[in-house]
C-alpha positions in Angstrom: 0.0 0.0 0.0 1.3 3.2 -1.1 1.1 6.7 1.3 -0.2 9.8 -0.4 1.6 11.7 2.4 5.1 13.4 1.5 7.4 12.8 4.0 8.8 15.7 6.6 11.4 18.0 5.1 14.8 15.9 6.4 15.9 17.9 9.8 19.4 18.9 7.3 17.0 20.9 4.3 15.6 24.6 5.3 11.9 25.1 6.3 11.3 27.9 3.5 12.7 28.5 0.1 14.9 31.0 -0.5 14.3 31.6 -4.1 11.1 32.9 -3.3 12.0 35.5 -0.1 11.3 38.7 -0.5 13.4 41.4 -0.5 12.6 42.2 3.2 12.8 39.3 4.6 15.7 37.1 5.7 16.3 33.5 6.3 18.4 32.2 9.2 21.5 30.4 8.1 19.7 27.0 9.6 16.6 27.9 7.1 14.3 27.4 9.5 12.7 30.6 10.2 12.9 34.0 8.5 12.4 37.7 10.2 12.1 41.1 8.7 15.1 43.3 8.3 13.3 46.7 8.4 13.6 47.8 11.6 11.7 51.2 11.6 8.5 49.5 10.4 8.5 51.9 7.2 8.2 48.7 4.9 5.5 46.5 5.8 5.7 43.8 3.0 7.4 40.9 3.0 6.6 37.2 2.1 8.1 34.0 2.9 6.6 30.5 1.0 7.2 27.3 2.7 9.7 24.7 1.2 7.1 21.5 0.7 3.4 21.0 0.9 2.3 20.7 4.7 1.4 17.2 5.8 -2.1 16.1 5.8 -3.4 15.8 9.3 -7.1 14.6 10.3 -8.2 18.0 10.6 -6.4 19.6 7.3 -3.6 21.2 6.9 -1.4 23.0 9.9 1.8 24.9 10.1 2.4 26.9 13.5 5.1 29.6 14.3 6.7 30.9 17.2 7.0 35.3 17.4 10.4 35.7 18.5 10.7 39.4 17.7 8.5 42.2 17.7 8.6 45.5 16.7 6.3 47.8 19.1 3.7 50.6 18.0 3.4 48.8 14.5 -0.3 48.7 13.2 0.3 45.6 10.7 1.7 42.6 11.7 2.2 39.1 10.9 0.1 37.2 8.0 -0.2 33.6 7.9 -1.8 31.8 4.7 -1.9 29.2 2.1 -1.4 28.9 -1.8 -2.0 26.0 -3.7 0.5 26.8 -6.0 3.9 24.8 -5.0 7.2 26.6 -4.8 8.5 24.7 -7.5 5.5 26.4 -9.7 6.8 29.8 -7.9 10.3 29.6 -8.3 10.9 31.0 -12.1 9.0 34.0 -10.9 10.7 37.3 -9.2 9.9 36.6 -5.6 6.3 38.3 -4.4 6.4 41.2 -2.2 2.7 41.4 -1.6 0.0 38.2 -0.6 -1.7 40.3 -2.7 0.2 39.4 -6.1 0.4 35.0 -5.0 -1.9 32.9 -6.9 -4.7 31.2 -5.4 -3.6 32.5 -2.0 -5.5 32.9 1.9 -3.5 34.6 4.6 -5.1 36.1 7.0 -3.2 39.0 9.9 -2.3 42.5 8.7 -4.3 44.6 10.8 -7.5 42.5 11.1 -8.1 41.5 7.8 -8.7 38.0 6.1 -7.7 38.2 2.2 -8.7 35.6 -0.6 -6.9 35.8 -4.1 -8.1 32.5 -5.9 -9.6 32.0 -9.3 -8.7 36.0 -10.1 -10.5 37.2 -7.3 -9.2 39.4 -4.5 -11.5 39.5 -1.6 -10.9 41.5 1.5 -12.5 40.6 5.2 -12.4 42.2 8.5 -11.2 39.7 11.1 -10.8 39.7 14.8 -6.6 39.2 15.4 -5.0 41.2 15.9 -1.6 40.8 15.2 0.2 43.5 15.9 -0.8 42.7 20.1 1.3 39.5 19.7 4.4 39.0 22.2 7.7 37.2 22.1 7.2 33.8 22.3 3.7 33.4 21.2 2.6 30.8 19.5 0.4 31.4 16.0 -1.4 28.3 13.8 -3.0 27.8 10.4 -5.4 25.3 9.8 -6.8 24.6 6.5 -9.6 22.0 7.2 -10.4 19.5 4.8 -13.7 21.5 4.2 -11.6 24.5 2.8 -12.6 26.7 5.9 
């Protein structure tokens, strides 16, 4: 019997791709986790796309992150999210700045808003995290359940 399940990324390969940083966004030398190098919050972009499709899990799909910096008074923060298009897909592209500009995308953060951009559409939803109240050391999931929701 075969497993539809890809195995784990080995502990030795990085968590995110580097092709497909952008340019406000670094990548620890391990490659598992990424920070911001603006420090005077005047550039609020920045994406980083996982390395490999997320394990299936009962529920759905789940990643989870740890904040281990923060940068005070900020009215954005963090934005977690989706795409169904893999890196590999994303790779002969420049990398995005924006969620705005990844295909068939759901993040949700900023300041309180939800965004959708799938099939060409780009929908926009209040929300109620808050992202910019997060501390060091918090602890953030996305779950995609197998409903889509």
């Amino acid at each position: 019997r075969r497993s539809t399940q890809r195995p784990a990324p080995k502990a030795t390969e990085p968590a995110f791709c580097v092709q497909l940083l952008s340019k406000n966004m670094q990548l620890s030398k391990d490659g598992n986790s990424v920070r911001h190098k603006d420090e005077t919050g005047r550039e609020l972009y920045g994406i980083a796309v996982g390395m490999s499709p997320l394990i299936p899990f009962p529920a759905g799909r789940y990643f989870e992150v740890r904040v281990d910096r923060v940068r005070e008074g900020m009215p954005d923060g963090l934005a977690l999210g989706f795409t169904l298009v893999p890196p590999n897909e994303l790779a002969g592209e420049d990398p995005h700045e924006v969620s705005d500009t990844l295909p068939e995308s759901w993040t949700a953060g900023y300041d309180g808003f939800y965004r959708s951009v799938n099939m060409g559409e780009n929908e926009q939803v209040r929300v109620g995290w808050k992202p910019s109240s997060l501390e060091v050391n918090d602890r953030v999931g996305a779950l995609l359940s197998r409903a889509g929701q």
